[in-house]
N, C-alpha and C positions, 0 to 999 in steps of 0.2 A: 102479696107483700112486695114492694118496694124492693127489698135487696134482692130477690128472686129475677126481677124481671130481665129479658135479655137470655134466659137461657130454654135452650130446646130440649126436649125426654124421648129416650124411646119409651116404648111397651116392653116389657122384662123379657128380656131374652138370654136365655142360657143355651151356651156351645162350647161345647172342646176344638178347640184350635191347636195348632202347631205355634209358638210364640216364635215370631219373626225375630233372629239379632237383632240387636240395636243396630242403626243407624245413626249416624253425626247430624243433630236434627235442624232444621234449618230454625227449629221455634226455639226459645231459652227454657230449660227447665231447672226448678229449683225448691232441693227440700230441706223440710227443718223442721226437730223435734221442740214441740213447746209442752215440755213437762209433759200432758198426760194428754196431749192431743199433737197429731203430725199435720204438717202443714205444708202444701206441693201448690208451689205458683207456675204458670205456665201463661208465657208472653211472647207476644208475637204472632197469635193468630190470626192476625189481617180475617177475611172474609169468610176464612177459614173454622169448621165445622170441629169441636170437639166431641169423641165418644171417651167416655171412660169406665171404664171393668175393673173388677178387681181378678187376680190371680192364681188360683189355686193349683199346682199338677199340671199345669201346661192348659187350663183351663181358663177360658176368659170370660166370665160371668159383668154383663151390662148393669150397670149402677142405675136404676130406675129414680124416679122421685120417691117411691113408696118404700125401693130394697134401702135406698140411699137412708132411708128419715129409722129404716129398723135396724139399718146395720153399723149407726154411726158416722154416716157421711154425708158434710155438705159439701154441694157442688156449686158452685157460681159464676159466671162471666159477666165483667163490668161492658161498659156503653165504650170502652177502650178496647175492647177487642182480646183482654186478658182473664185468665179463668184462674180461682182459688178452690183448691181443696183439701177440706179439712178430712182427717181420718182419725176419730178414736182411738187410743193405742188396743185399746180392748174390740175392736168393731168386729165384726163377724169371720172378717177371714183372716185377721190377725194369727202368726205364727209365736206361741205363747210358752217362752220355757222360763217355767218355776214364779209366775205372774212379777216378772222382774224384767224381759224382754222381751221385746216385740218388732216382728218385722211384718212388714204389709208391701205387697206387692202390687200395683196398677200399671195395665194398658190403657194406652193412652193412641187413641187414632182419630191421625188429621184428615179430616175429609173437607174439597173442595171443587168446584166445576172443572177448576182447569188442573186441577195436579192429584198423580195417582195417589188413593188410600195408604200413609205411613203409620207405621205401627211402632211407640217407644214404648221399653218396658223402664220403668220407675220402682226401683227396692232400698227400703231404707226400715234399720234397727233404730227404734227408738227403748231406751233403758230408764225405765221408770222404777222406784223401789221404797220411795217416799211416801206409802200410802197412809191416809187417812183411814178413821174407822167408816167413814161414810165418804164419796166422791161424788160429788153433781154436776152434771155440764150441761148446761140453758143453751144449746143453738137455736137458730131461727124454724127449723124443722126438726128437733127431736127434743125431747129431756130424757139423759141418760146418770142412774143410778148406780153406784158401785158401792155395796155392802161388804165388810168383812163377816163371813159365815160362822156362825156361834157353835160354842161344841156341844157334843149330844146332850148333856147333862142341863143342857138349859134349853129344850127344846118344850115344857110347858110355859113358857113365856104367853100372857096375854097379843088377842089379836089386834087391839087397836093402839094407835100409834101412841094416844095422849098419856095413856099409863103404862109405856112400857117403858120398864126399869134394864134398858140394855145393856151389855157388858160386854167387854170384849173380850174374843174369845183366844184363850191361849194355844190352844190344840184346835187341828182341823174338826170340823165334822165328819162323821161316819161316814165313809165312803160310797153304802150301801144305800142310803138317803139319796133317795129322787126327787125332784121337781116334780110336783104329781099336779098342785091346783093353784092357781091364783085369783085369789080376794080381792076384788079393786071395790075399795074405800068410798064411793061416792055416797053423796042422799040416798039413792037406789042403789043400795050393794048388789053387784052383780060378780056371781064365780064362773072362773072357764077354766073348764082344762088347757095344758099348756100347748098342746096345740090348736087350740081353737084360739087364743091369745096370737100365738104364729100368726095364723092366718088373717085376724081382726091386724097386722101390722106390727105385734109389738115382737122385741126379740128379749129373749130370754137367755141365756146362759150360765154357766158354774164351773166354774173355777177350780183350783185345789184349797185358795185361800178365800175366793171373793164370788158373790153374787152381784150379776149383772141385768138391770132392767132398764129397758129403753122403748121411749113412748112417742109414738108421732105430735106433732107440737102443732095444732090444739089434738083429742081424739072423745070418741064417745066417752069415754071414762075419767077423762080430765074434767075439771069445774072450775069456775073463776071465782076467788075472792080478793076482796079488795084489803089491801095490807098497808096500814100508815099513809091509807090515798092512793095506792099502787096498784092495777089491777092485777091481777097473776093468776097463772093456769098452774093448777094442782091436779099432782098425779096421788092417789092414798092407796099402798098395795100391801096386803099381806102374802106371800108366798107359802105355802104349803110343801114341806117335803115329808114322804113316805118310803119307811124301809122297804118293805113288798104289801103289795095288794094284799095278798091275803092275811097279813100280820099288819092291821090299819094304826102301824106306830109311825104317827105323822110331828114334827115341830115346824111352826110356824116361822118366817121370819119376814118382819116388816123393810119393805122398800117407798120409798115416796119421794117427792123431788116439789118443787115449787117455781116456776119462771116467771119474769116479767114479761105482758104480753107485748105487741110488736107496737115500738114508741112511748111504752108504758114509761109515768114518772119521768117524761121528758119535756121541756119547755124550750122555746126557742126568743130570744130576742133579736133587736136586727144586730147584733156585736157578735153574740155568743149561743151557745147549745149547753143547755143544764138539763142534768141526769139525774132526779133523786132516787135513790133503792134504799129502802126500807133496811135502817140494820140490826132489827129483830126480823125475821122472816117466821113469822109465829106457825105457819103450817111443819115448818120443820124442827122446831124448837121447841120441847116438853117443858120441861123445869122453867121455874120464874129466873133462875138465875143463872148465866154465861159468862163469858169471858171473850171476846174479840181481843184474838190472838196477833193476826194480821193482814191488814187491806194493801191488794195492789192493784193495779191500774194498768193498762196495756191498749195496744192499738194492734188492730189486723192478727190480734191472739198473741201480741210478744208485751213480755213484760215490762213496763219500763223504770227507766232507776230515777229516784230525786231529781239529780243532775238536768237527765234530758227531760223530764216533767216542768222542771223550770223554765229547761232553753228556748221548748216549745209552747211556754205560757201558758201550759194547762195547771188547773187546779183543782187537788183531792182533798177536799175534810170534810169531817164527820162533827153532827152534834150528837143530840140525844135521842134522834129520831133516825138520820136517815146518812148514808154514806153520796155526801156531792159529788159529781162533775161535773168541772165547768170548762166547754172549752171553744176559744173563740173564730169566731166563722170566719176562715180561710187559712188558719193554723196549719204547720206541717203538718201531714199525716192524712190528710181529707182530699179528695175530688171534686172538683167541678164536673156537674154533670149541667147540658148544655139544654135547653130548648125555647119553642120559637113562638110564641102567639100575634098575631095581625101583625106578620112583619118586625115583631119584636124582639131585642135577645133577652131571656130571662134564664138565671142558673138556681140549681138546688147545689146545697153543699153533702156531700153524705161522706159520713166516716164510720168506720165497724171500731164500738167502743167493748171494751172487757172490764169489770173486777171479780176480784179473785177476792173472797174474804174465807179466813180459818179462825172456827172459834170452838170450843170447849164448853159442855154442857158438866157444872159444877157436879151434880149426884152421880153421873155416869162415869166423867175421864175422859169420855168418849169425844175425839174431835171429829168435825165436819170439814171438808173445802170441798167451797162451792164458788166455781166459775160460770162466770154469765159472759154471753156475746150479745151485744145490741148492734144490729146496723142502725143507724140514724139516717135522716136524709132530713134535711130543711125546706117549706114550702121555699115555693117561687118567689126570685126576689127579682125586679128588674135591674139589671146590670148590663147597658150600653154600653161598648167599648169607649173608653178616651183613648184621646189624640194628645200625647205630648212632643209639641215641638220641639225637637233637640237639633234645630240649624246652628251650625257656625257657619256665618255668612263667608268669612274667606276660606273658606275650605269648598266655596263655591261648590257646595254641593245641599239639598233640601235632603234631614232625617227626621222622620216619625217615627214615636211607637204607638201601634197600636193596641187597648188592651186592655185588662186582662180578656181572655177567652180561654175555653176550657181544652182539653186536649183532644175533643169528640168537632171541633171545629176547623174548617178550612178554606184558606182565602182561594177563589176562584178566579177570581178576576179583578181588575185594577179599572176604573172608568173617568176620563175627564170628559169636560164638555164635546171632546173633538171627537173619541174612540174611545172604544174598549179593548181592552189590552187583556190577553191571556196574561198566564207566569210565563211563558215558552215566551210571551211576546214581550215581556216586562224583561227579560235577561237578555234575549238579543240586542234590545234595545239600550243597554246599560243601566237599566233598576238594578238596584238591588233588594232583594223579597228573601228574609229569613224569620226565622222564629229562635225565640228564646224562653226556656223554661226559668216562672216567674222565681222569687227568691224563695216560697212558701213551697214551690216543688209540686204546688196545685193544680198549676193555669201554666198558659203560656201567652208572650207579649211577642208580635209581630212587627220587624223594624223594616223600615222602607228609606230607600234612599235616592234619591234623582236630582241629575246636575241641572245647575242652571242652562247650561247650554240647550237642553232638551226641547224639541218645541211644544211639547203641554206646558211650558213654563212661559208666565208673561211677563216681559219686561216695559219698565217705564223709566225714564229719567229726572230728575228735578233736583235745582239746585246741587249741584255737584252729584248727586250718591244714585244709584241703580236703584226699583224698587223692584223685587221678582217677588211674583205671587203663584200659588201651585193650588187648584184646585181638584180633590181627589175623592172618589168614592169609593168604598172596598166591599168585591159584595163577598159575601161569607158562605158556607154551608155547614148545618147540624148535621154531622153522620151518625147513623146509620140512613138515614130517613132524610136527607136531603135537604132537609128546610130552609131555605134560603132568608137573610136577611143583612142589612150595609150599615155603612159607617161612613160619615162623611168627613174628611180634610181640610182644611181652610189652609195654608203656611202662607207668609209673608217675612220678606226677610228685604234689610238697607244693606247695600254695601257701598261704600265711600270709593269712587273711582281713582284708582292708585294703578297707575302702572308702573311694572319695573325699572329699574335699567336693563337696558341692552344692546347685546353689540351684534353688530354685522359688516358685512364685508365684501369686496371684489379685488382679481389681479388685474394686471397690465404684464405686460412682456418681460417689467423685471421687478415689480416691487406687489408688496400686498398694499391694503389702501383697508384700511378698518374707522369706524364708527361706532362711538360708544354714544350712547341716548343717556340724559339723568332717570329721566322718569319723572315721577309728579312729584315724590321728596324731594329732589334736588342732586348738588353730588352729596351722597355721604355714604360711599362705597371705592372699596381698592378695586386696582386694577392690575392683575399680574399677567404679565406678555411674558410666555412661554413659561421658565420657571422665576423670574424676578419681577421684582414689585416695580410698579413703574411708577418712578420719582421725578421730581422735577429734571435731571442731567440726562434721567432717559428719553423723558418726553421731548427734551428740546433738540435730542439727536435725531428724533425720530419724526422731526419737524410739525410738532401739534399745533392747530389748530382751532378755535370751538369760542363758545356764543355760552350765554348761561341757559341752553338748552342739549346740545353736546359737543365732544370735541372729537379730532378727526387725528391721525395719523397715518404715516407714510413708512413702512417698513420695508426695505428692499428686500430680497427672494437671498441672501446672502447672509443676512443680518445672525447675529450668536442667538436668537431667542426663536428663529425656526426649528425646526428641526426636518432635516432631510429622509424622507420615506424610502426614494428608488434614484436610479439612476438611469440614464440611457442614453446612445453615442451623442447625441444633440441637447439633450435635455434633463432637466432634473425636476423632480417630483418633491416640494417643499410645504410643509403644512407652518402652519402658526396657529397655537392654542393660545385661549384668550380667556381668561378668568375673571368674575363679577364674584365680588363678596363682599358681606356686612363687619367692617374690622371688628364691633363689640361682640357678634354674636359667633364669628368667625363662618359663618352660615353661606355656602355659596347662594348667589341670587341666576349666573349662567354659567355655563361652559361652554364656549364656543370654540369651532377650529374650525380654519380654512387651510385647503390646499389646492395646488395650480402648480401648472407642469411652465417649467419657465426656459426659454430657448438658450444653453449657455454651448459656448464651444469648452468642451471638456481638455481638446486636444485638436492643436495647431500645428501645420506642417508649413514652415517656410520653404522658400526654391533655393536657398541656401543650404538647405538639408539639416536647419535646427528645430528643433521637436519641442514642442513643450505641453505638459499635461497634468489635472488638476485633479488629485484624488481628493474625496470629500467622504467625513463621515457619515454614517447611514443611520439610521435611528436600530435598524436591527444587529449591527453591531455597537452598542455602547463605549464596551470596554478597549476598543481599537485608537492607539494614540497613533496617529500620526506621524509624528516625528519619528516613526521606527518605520515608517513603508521606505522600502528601498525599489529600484529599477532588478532586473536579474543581477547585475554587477552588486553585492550587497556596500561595496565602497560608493556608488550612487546616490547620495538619500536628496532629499527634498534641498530646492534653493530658498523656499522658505516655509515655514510650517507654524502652524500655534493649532487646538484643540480641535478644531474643525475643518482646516482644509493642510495638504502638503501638496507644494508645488514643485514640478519639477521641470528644468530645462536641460537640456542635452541635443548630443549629435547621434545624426543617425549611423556614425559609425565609429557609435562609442556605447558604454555600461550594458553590452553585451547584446546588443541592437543586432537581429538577422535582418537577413535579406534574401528575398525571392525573385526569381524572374515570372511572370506570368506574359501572355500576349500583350504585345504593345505597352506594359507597365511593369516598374518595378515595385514589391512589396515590402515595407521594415516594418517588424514588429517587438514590442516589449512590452512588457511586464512589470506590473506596481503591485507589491503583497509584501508582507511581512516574512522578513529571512531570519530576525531573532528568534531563538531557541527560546528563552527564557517567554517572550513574547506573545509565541506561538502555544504555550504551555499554559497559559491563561487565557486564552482564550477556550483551549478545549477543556479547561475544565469551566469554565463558565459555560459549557455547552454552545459560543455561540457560532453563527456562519462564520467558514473562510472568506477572506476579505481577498480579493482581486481585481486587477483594473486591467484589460488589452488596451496598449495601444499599440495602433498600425497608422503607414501612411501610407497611401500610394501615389507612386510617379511616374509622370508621362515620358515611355520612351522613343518614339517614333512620329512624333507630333510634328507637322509639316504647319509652321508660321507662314504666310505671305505678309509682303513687306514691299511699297509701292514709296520710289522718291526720286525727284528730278537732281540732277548735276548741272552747274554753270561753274564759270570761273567767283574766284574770292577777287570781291572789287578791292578790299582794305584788309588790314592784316586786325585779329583778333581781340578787341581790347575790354575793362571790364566797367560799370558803373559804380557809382559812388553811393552807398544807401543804409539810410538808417534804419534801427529795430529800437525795440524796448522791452527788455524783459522785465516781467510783472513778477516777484515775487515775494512771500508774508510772511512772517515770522509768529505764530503765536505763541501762547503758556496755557500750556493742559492743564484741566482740573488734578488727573489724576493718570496713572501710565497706559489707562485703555484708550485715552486723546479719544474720547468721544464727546466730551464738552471742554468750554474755550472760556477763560476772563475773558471780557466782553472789553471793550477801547473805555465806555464810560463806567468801567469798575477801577478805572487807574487812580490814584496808584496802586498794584499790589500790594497786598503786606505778609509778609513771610517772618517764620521764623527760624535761626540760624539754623537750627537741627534740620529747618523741612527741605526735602528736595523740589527742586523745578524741574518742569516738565518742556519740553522746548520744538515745535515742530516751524521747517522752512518748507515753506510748499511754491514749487515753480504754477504761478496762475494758467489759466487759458490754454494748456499743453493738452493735447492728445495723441502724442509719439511715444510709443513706447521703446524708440531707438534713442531716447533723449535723456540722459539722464544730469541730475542733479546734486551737485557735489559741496560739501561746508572745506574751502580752502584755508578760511583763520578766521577765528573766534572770540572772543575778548569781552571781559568788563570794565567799564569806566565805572568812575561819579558822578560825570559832568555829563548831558546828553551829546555834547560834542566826542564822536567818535575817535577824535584825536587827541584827547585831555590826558592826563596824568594825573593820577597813578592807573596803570590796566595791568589788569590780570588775564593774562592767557589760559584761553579753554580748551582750544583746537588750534595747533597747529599742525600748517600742512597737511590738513585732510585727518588728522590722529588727534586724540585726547592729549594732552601735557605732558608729558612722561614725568616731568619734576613736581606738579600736584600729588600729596596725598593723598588727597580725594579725587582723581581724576574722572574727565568727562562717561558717562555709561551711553551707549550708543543703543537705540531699541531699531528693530527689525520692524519695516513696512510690509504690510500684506494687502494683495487685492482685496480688499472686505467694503460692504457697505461703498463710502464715500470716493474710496481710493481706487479707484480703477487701474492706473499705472503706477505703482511702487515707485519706480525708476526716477518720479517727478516730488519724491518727497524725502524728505530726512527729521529722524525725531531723534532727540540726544536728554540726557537726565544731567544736571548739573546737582551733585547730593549736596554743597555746600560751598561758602567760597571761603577762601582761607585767605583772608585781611591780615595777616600776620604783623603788619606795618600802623594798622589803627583798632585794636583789639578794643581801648576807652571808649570808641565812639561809633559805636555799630549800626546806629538808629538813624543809618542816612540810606536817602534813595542809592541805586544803581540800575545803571543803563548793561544790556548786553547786545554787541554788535555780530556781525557774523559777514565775511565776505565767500559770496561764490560763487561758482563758475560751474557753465552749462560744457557738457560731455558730450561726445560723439563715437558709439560703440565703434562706427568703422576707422578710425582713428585711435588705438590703443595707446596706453602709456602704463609702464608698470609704476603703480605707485604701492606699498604694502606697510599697514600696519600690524606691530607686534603685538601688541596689548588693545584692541578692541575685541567688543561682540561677539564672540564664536561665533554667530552668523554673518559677521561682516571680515574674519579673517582672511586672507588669501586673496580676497576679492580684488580685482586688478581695477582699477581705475581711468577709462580712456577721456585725455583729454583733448580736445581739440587745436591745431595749432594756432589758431588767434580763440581763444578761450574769451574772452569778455567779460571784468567781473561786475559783478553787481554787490552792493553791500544792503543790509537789513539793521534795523533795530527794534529792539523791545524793550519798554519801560514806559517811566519806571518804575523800580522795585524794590518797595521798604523793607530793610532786612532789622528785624529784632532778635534779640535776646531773649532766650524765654527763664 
């Protein structure tokens, strides 16, 4: 039979053992009472050899085919490597108190080549108490009978089954009544004693309540008839019990049972599996007239409810004749079992079908339930795996499923035309090779996946788009038995050549130099340099360039959108992060960064003995401002400072500046760190590094100059030439107070409104003296572009804002950054408004602003001081030189409205 195959027997072997502990088993085991049969799965046995015994006393008795079919148990292992066992609640070595509970005990040992014999013991109470007056169970190897035993007073009861008027019995039978002879009912009545029954196979037992007969499934004694089309093997027993031998007071009681034999009333179409069973079963039914109480339906022995009957599109009715099921081929609950003819795949479905019907025979009272197990298996059907394409082409990867196959199947190998590929070789290589159990819980689908990049993959070009084609073979194996057979691949997949944008980049000794690509969309992508969006005021500080293929920028090593990593005594270590993103989908497309160590002098030592040094912040201190770094003197702080860098000048014997003697030089050293308390207290709880800068200088003490030069007499006494210069210098109007974009000459005139502020930068041209500096001596607005006109309003005098303005001039602090190299050569002032107080009616007129000023020379001082500027420009002394030279500037002009 079909569902047998796959398992191996000993010869009957009975031994007393020691029963070994359990152990923690490396196989799964799993039990469960189904009403009046227990049911023990066991998975996981790979190659692996099941024995199974049953229990007694520390006694382990081997489950034969023959002890198995008399004592209640069937044994099974599918083509999957897992074993089912059913046990009788009543079977032979069942421990039986008050025929209400049962406990059965099974060893269980794993035997295989490579691993020592394990022995698990398995005990489980199953609690039955719902009995029938009659109980029948149809397995594949036995039919087993369970009568309630009649009491003595009805022990002349007729021997044959069609006239007996049976009754149930309220009181036990006499205790003294033995099992002495059994009658089996065939054409040829044959009687045997009840141990010559034993020994023909069949088991006998009795109960306190109940008579038990169980017959090997077919046996000599059984007979087939055909029932409503159905064939079925019938068991017909009368049982004989005897008070004593020599007092021949015997009563009869009849046992008999009925199965369908193996496929019996089964039909198969290519969709589905129909079950018809007879729902008169006349061999066990006297009276013309019954009652069908109730049908249920079950899989693998478990009952099932409506609900899941539905979900899994089975279907149970009854007409007048026969109780259906119908259930369709690949349904949950069924197997694929797998095999292979001339290289072919072909599968059977098998599923183990149950019902259960209870029904009442009207003259008696008397009910029956009777459970049947059918294994099923469906011929051979051919079922060649498919190939479903599941590529997305820009996911530039090929996926297939391959499938269904059953779970007794195994891909081996991968072949295109070039190689063959193990799995080992399909993973090194970036396949991807998994398996998926199908949604039915039957089969399993095989998915494969490989990039285009791969060289089994061919590509071709045309008309814009890639063609990549992957041709694949997969060869398979049937386990246990090896049998080999493939499946063939075809994939083809267009993809439209689209490249991204992207950026890249190189340094120079002071600036980054970045390159952004469109791509083959075009631009339709942000671009954020460091953490801001780059706009047109930034792009054109940052002097772009670019074609409608890409544009170019120029970022100096300085710029606010780097971010500084390290430092060190010559050099600083500068990255720029570069961001590509889809503004709708907000989807980065790159992130780029570059860094380059760029040559800067941190700290200069003049021979005049002035020091100066550039503390910068670090990317790993964040939260570190600047404007608080002080020298050790904490009255020191920076000459000038904003978010990123603090600058500082001083003498070397001054903000607390040492000094060393060492051989031949002298050493000064100082210190730049944070001396606020409050400062410092944020920082440690931000956990982050102490911030420190050394600087030192050293000077040469013993340095020996040669020095080579002739003497003659002075022909003529001393005198000087006449010669002209021309200072270059510009006036522009900032966008905004960062002055890092400019009104342009051909955006004049500006147009402002009264409320807005101007931004105003004089920059001396062509200087690169950082001893030069650049000073606003008087400031003014006309109407007229003649700087001499009337009415003006004074901005700056004498180097200071207006004192008599309301709104007087705001002066902004210059910092080395970016474009500015020398501070010293520039001056930026904020004019927030002008106060026309003299023509308030008529505001909607140009004005010019003029500016005169004059070049400085530190070694020449002059104390000039303002009261009311800039906290960075207070105190600051002012040197000017004694023929000073001015120059004058304008800018305009500039529509002022009312808003």
């Amino acid at each position: 039979m079909g569902c047998l195959a796959g398992l191996g027997w000993f010869i009957l072997l009975v031994a007393v053992v020691n029963i070994e502990a359990q152990n923690k088993p490396p196989i799964k085991i799993n039990s469960k009472c189904l009403g009046n049969l227990l049911r023990v799965d066991v998975s996981r046995l790979g190659g692996s050899f099941l024995e199974v015994s049953a229990v007694i006393n520390n006694s382990s008795i081997i489950l034969t085919p023959s002890l198995s079919s008399k004592c209640g148990f069937t044994i099974k292992k599918d083509h999957l490597g897992n074993a089912v066992i059913y046990a009788s609640v009543q079977n032979c070595f069942a421990q039986n108190v008050d025929d209400k509970a049962f406990t059965t005990k099974l060893g269980l040992r794993l035997q295989s080549d490579n691993v020592v014999d394990k022995f698990y013991l398995v005990e489980e109470t199953c609690y039955y108490s719902s009995w029938a007056s009659r109980e029948i169970i149809c397995k594949p190897n036995y039919m087993e009978v369970s009568v309630k035993k009649a009491a003595p007073n009805d022990y002349n009861l007729p021997a044959y089954p069609y006239s007996d008027p049976r009754k149930a019995a309220e009181q036990p039978m006499d205790a003294s009544l033995k099992i002495a002879t059994v009658v089996f009912l065939t054409p040829e009545e044959r009687v045997m004693q009840v141990d010559e029954a034993q020994r023909n196979g069949y088991g006998i037992s009795s109960t306190l309540t109940r008579l038990v007969l169980r017959s090997p499934n077919p046996s000599r004694e059984t007979y087939t008839k055909d029932v409503a089309g159905v064939p079925m093997t019938v068991l017909s027993t009368s049982i004989i019990f005897e008070k004593t031998k020599l007092t021949k007071l015997t009563t009869p009681l009849y046992a008999g049972a009925a199965c369908p034999q193996a496929q019996g009333g089964v039909f198969f179409t290519e969709t589905s599996i129909r079950w018809f069973l007879p729902r008169r079963i006349a061999p066990l039914i006297c009276p013309k007239h019954f009652r069908l109480l109730e049908v249920n339906m079950g899989v693998d022995g478990r009952k099932l409810e409506a609900t899941e009957i539905s979900a899994r599109s089975y279907s149970l009715t009854l007409d007048d004749l026969y109780v259906i099921v119908e259930i369709p081929i690949g349904a949950a609950g069924c197997q694929i079992k797998s095999h292979v003819q001339d290289g072919q795949y072909f599968t059977s479905y098998m599923i183990e079908l149950m019902l259960e019907l209870l029904w009442t025979e009207d003259d008696t009272n008397e009910d029956t339930r009777y459970k049947v197990f059918l294994p099923v298996e469906t011929p051979l059907q051919l079922q060649p795996p498919q190939v479903i394409d599941a590529t997305v082409p820009k996911e530039m990867m090929f996926k297939a499923f391959i499938g269904p196959v059953g779970f007794d199947v195994m891909l081996k190998n991968i072949r295109s035309p070039y190689e063959v590929l193990s799995l080992a070789d399909c993973f090194a290589r970036g396949f991807k090779v998994f398996d998926n159990m199908s949604p039915n819980g039957c089969s399993k689908v095989y998915t494969v996946e490989v990039p285009f990049t791969d060289r089994v993959v061919g590509q071709m070009k045309e008309m814009g788009v890639t063609i990549y084609t992957l041709y694949l073979t997969f060869g398979f194996l049937v386990l246990p038995k090896h049998a080999p057979f493939t499946a063939t691949a075809y994939l083809r997949a267009k993809l439209e050549d689209i490249a991204p944008p992207s950026v890249s980049g190189s340094c120079d000794d002071k600036n980054f130099y970045v390159l952004v690509k469109y791509g083959t969309k075009g631009f339709n992508f942000q671009t954020i340099m460091g953490k801001r969006m780059l706009n047109e005021s930034l792009a054109q500080q940052y002097g772009i360039m670019g074609n409608d293929t890409h544009f170019s920028l120029i970022v100096p090593s300085s710029a606010a959108d780097a971010t500084v990593e390290a430092v060190a005594s010559s050099s600083i270590k500068s990255r720029l992060d570069v961001t590509l993103r889809y503004p709708k989908t907000n989807k980065t497309i790159q992130d780029f960064s570059l860094a380059c160590n760029f040559v800067t002098k941190l700290i200069e030592c003049f021979p005049n003995g002035t020091i100066t040094a550039m503390a910068i912040t670090l990317e790993s201190v964040p939260s570190l401002n600047p404007r608080r770094l002080t020298l050790r003197d904490p009255a020191c702080g920076p000459t000038y400072s904003n978010d990123q860098y603090a600058y500082f000048v001083f003498t070397a014997n001054s903000c607390g500046t040492t000094r060393k003697f060492l051989p031949n030089m002298m050493l000064y050293e100082n210190e730049i760190s944070i001396t606020d308390e409050l400062e410092l207290g944020k920082l440690s709880q931000s956990k982050e590094p102490e911030f420190e800068l050394k600087v030192f200088c050293y000077y040469d003490i013993n340095t020996n100059q040669a020095m080579g030069f002739n003497s003659r007499p002075r022909r003529s006494e001393p005198y000087a030439d006449d010669a002209r210069g021309e200072m270059q210098v510009e006036m522009r109007v900032a966008l905004d107070d960062s002055y890092s974009a400019f009104h342009r000459v051909e955006d004049d005139p500006i147009t402002k409104y009264l409320q807005q502020p101007l931004y105003f930068e004089v920059e001396l041209m062509g200087s690169y003296n950082p001893k030069v500096s650049l000073e606003l001596a008087h400031c003014w607005a006309t109407l007229e572009e003649d700087k001499m006109s009337l009415p003006q309003w004074d901005l700056i005098v004498n180097g200071c804002a207006n004192s008599r303005d309301p709104h007087p001039v705001i002066f902004h602090s210059v910092l080395p950054k970016g474009r500015v190299h020398y501070p010293s050569n520039f001056k930026r002032f904020e004019v927030p408004m002008f106060a026309l107080a003299e023509d308030k009616d008529n505001l909607n007129r140009q004005v010019f602003v003029h500016c005169e000023v004059v070049i400085c020379d530190v070694r020449n001082p002059v104390d000039v001081q303002c009261s009311d500027q800039d906290n960075t420009m207070k105190g600051q002394k002012l040197a000017v030189s004694d023929d000073p030279g001015f120059k004058n500037v304008t800018s305009g002009p500039i529509i002022i409205m009312r808003s």
